[in-house]
C-alpha positions in Angstrom: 132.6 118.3 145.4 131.1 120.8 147.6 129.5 122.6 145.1 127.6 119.4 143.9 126.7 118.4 147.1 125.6 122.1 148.2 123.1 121.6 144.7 121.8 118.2 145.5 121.4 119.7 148.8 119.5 122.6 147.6 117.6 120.2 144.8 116.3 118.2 147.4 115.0 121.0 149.4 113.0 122.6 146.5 111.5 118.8 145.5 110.3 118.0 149.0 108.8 121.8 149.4 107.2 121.1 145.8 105.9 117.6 147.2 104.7 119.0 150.3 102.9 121.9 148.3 101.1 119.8 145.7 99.9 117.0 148.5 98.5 119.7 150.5 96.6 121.3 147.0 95.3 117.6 146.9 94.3 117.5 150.5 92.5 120.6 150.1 94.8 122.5 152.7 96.5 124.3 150.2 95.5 127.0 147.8 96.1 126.4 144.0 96.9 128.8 141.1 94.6 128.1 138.5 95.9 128.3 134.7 93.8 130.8 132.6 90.8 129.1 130.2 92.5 129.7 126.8 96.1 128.0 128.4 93.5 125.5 129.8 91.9 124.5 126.4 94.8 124.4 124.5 96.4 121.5 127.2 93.1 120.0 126.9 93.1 120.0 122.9 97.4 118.8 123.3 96.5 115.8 125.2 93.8 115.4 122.8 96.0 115.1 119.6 98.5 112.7 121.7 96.3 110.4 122.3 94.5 110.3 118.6 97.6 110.9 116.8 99.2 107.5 119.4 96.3 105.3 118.9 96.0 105.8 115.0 99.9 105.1 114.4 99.8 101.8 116.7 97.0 100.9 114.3 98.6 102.0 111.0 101.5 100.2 111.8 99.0 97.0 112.5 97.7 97.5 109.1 100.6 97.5 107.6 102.8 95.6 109.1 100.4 92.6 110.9 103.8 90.5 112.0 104.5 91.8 115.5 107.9 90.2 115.8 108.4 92.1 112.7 107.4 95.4 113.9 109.4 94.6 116.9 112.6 93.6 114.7 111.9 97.2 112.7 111.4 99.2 116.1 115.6 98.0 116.8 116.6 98.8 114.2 114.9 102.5 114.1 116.4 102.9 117.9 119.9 101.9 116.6 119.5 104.2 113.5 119.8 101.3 110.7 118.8 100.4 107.6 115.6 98.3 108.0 116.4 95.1 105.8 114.4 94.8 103.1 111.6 92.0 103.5 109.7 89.9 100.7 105.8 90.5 100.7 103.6 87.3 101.0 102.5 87.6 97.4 106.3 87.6 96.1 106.2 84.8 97.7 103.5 83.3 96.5 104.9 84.3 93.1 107.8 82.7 93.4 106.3 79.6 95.1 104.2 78.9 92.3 107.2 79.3 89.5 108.8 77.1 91.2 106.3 74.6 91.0 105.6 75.2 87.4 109.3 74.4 86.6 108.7 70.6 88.2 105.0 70.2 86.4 106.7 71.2 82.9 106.0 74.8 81.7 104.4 73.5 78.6 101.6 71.1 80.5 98.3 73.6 81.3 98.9 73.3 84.7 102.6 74.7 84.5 102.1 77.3 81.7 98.8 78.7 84.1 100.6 78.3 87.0 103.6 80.7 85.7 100.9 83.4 84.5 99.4 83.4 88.1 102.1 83.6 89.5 103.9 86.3 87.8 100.8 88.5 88.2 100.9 87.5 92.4 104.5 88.9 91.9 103.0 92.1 90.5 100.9 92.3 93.6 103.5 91.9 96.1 105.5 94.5 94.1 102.5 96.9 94.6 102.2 96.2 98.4 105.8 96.5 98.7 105.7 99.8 97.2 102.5 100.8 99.2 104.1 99.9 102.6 107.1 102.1 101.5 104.7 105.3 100.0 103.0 104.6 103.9 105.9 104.7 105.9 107.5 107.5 104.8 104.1 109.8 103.8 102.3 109.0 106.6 103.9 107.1 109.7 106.8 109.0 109.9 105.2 112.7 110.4 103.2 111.0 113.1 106.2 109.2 114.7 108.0 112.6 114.7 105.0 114.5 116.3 105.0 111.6 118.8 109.3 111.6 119.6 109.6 114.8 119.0 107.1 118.1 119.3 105.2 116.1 122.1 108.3 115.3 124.0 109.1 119.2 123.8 105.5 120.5 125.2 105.9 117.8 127.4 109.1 119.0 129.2 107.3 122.7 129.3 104.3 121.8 130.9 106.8 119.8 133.5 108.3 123.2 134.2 105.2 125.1 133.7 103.6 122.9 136.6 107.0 123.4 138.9 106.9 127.0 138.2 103.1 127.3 139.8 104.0 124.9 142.2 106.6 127.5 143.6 104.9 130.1 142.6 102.3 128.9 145.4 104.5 128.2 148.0 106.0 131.2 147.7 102.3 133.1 148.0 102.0 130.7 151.3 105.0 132.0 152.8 104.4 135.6 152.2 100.6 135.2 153.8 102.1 133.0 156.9 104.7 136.1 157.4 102.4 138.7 157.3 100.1 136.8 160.0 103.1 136.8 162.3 103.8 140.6 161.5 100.7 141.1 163.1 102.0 139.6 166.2 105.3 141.3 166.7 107.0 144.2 163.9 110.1 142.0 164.2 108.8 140.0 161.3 108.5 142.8 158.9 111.8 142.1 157.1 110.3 138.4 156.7 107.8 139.6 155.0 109.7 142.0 152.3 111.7 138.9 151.9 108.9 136.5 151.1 107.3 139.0 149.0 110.3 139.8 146.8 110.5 135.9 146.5 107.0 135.8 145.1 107.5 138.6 142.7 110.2 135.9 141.0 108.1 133.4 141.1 105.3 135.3 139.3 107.8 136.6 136.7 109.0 133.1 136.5 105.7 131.6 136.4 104.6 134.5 133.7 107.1 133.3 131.4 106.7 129.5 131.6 103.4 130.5 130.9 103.9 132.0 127.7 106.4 129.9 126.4 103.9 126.7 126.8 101.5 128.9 125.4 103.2 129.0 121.9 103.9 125.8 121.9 100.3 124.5 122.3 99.5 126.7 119.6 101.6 125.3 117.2 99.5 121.9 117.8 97.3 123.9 114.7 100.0 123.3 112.5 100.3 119.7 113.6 96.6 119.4 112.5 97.1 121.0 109.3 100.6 118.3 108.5 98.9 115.5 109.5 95.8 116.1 107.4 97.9 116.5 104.5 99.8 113.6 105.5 96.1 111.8 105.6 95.3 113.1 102.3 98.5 111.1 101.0 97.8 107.9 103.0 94.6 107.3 100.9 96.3 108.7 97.4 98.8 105.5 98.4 95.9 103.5 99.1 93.8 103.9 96.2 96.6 104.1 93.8 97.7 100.4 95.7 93.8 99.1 95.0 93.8 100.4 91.9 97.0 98.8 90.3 95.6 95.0 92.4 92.4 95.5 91.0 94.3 96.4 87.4 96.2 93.1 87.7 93.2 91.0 88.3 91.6 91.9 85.5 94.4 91.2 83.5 94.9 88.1 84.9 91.2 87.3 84.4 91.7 87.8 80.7 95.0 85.9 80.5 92.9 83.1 81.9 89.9 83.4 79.9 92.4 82.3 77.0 93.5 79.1 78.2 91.5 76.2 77.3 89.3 73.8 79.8 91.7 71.2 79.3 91.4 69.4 82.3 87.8 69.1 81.1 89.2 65.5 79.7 90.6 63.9 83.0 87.1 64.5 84.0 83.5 62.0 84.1 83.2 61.9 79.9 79.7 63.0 80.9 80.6 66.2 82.4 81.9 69.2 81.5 83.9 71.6 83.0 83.7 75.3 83.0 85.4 78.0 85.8 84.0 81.4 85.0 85.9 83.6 87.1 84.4 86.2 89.4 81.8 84.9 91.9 79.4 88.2 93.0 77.3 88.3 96.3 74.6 89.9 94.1 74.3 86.1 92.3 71.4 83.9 93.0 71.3 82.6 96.9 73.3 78.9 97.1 75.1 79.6 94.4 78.7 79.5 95.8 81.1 77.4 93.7 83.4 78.9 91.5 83.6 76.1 89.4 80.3 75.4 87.4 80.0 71.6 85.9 77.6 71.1 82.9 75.9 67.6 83.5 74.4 65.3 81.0 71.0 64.6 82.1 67.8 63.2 81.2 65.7 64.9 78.6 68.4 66.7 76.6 70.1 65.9 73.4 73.9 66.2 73.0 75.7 65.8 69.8 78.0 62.9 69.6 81.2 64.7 69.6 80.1 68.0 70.3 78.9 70.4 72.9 75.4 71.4 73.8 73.1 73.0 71.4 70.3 75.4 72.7 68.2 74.5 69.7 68.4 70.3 71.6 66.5 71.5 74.3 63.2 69.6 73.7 61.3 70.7 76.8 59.4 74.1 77.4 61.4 77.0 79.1 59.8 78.6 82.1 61.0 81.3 84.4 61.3 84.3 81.7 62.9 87.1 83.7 65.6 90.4 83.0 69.0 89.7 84.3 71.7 92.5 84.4 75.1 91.4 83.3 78.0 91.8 86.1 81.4 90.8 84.3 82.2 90.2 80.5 82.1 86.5 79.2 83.2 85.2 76.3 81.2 82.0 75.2 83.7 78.9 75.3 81.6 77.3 72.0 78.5 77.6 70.1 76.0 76.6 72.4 76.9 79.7 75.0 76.2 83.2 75.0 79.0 85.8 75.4 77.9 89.1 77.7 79.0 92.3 78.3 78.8 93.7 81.7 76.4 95.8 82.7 74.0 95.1 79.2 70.6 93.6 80.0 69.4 90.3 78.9 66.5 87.8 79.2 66.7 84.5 80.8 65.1 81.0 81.8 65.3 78.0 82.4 64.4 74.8 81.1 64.0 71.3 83.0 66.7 69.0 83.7 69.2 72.0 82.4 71.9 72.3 84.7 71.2 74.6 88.0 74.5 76.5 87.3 73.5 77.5 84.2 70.3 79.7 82.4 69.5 80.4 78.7 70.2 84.0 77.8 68.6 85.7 74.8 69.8 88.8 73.5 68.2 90.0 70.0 68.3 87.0 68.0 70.8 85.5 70.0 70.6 82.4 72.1 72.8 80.6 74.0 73.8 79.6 77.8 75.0 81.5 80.7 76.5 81.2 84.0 74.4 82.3 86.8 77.5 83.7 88.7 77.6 86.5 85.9 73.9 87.9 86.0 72.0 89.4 89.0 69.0 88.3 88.5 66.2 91.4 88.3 62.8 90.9 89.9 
């Protein structure tokens, strides 16, 4: 008991010394070791690579996890070293949302059989973010995490001691110049003044090797550079690999639709019919928004009892002849339209009273109409 109390005694002493020391270094009253440039710098370039290295993984984890109850319920569980449960991604969800719904409706109606393709393929996608979160976490969050926990942490606690070291290190260089002031005044103080100056030859040594120890470690913070770029380099290999199986899937899905018939075309006005090409570009012509396009009987154009619109009915003039470049591959729904291959280059125009969503395409000998949403229209 004496012993500890002796220590906190001591420990005490040496903190309000220390305390004293660095207010007086901030008041100006005090002289102050300086660190040497290079030791300077590479404190400089740590605090640097904190800071970065904090603000990017707060941010990552945003990106990928945007729930923050969920990235609290994960941070638990990290603390009390557990398995983080595993979680169903929106578009699962969605998936199985929409089989669901397709079992009520009747899988054979259209509505039922294209709501289980869809949502099989929005499965698909919320297997690829699932396994894009995972690839993230472990590739690229977790190197940073363990620079932030752990290598920081350790420079950290050195630069504590580094600092306590020159903090004593100076008071010790205060003593020994107060002593020698009073040796001047009476030789009785000469012993003072060996003691004070064998004090500050420890606290040099001391200070000397704090030094060098921080010294390596702030080094190493090249290494942490050289980790996390790889680290980086595998953060986007997860990301484009994750865009490139989405953007797989869509098209797949665009095709699988392409193959179903308009069928609700015939709960619709017998006048109009329906048509959904699928991608909608922002190259397209200005207004043209709707993904759905509706061909309208109107005035001035022939239609065939019981069939669909004939380029050769057209009775008025065209006008408007211009180049178009194709954007996505369409396959013409009947006789009277024009299938396209992306990126070819056609002609088009228009002809009066034809429907705005629509232009006639000639290719060759071939003639028939196109959707505006496929073409970017050339000057």
């Amino acid at each position: 008991m004496d012993f500890n109390l002796k220590k906190l005694t001591s420990d005490a002493g040496v903190f309000f010394t220390r305390a004293v020391q660095f207010t007086e270094e901030k008041l100006g009253s005090a002289e102050k070791t300086e660190l040497d440039t290079h030791l300077e710098n590479l404190i400089a370039r740590a605090d640097c690579t904190k800071n970065w290295t904090e603000k990017i993984f707060r941010q990552t984890e945003v990106l990928l996890q945007p729930n923050p109850s969920a990235r609290i319920e994960e941070f638990f569980y990290e603390k009390l070293d557990k398995k983080i449960p595993s979680r169903t991604t929106n578009g699962e969800l969605l998936g199985q949302y929409m089989l669901d719904a397709a079992k009520d409706f009747g899988p054979g109606t259209p509505y039922g059989s294209t709501l289980i393709t869809v949502g099989e393929y929005q499965s698909r996608l919320g297997g690829a973010e699932r396994e894009f979160l995972q690839t993230s976490a472990i590739n690229f969050l977790t190197p940073l995490r363990n620079f932030l926990e752990g290598d920081w942490r350790t420079i950290s606690k050195e630069r504590r001691l580094l600092e306590n070291r020159r903090l004593d290190l100076d008071i010790c260089k205060a003593r020994v110049k107060k002593a020698k002031q009073a040796e001047a005044k009476a030789a009785l103080w000469s012993e003072e003044v060996d003691k004070a100056e064998q004090e500050l030859r420890v606290a040099q040594t001391e200070f000397d090797r704090q030094a060098e120890v921080t010294r390596l470690l702030l080094e190493g913070i090249s290494s942490t550079h050289v980790n996390h770029l790889r680290c980086l380099h595998e953060f986007v290999e997860a990301q484009a690999t994750y865009y490139a199986q989405c953007h797989q899937y869509m098209q797949e899905l665009q095709k699988e639709l392409s193959r179903y018939p308009n069928s609700f075309a015939s709960n619709a006005n017998p006048s109009t019919s329906a048509t959904c090409p699928s991608p909608v570009s922002s190259a397209t012509l200005p207004g043209v928004s709707p993904p759905c396009l509706a061909s309208t009987s109107t005035p001035g154009i022939a239609r065939e009892p019981s069939g669909p619109l004939k380029i050769q009915d057209v009775q008025q003039p065209s006008t408007g002849h211009r180049k178009a470049k194709v954007l996505y591959d369409y396959d013409a729904h009947d006789t009277s339209e024009l299938s396209l291959l992306a990126d070819e280059l056609i002609t088009v125009y228009t002809v009066p009273g034809m429907d705005p969503d629509w232009l006639v395409g000639e290719r060759g000998n071939q003639k028939g109409k196109v959707p505006v949403t496929y073409l970017e229209l050339l000057s």
